[in-house]
N, C-alpha and C positions, 0 to 999 in steps of 0.2 A: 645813336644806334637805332637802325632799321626794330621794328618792334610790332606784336598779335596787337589792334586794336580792338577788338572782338570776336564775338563768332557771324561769321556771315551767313551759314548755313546748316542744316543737320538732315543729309542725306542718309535714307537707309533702303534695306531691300521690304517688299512687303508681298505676299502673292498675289492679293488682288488689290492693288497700289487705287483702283479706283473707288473701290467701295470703302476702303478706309478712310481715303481724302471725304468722301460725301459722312461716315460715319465723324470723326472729328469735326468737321463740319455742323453738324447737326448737334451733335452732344457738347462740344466745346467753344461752338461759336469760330472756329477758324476761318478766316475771309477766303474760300478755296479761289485761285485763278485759273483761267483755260489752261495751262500746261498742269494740273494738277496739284498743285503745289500751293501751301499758303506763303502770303508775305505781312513780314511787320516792322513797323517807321520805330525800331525800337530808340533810336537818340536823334532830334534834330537837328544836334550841333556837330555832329558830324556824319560826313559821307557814307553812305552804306546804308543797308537795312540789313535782319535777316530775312532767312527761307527754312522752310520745311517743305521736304519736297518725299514722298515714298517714289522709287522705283520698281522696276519688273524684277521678280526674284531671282529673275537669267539675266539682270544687267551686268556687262561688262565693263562699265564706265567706272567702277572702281577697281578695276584690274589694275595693278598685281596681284594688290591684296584679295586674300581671300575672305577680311571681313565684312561683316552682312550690311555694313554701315563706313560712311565717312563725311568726315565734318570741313566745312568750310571755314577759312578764318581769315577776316579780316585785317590787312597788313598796312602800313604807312607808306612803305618803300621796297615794294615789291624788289627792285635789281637789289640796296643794299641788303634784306634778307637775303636773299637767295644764295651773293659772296658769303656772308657767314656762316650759312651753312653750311656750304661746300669746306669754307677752310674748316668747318670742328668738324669733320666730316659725314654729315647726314646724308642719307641716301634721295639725290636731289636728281630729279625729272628729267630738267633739260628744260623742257618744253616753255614756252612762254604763249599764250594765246589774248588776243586785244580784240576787243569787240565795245558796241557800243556799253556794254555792263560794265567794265572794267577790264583790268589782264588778270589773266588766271596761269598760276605756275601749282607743280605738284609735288611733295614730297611722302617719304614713308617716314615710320615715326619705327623704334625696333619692335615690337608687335607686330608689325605688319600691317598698321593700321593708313590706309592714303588720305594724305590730308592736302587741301586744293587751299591755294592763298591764292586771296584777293584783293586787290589794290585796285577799290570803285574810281569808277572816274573823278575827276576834279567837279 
């Protein structure tokens, strides 16, 4: 059974997504990279890491949902989730994207909350 291996990330809105990355940064030690965002090698025995990443408080990129935040999660088998959801019927994306990070597919949760799986590269 396709199955969440972790979280791979914890996207949220912020208004000024810069000064916060540099405030965490400084108060908490977060390793911030050029796109804003920190990253951490949380397990080396398996693929992935997470992110924390603030966005612009006008981002669309969690569109539909209206909430201020959405979380990224780690999958084994990105296609067999994706059939399982469909058949218990979860409100499933479509969308499949591949890039050298991994593929990324999208669902909502019933809150309305979007949630992005991720299936890292090999």
């Amino acid at each position: 059974m396709a199955k969440v291996t972790g979280f791979g990330g914890i996207f949220f809105k912020a208004r000024d997504p810069g000064a916060l990355g540099e405030w965490y940064a400084r108060h908490l030690g977060f390793p911030l990279e050029d796109w804003g965002g920190a990253r951490f090698d949380d397990d080396a025995s398996r693929p992935g890491y997470l992110v924390w990443t603030p966005f612009a408080a006008d981002t669309t990129y969690f569109a539909p949902s209206t909430q201020p935040y959405m979380l990224n999660l780690r999958v084994d088998d990105l296609d067999g989730l994706l059939a399982q959801l469909k058949a218990d019927g979860v409100d499933v994306d479509g969308r499949i994207e591949e890039s050298e990070f991994g593929r990324f597919s999208w669902i909502m949760d019933p809150e309305g909350t979007r949630i992005e799986l991720w299936q890292p590269p090999a």
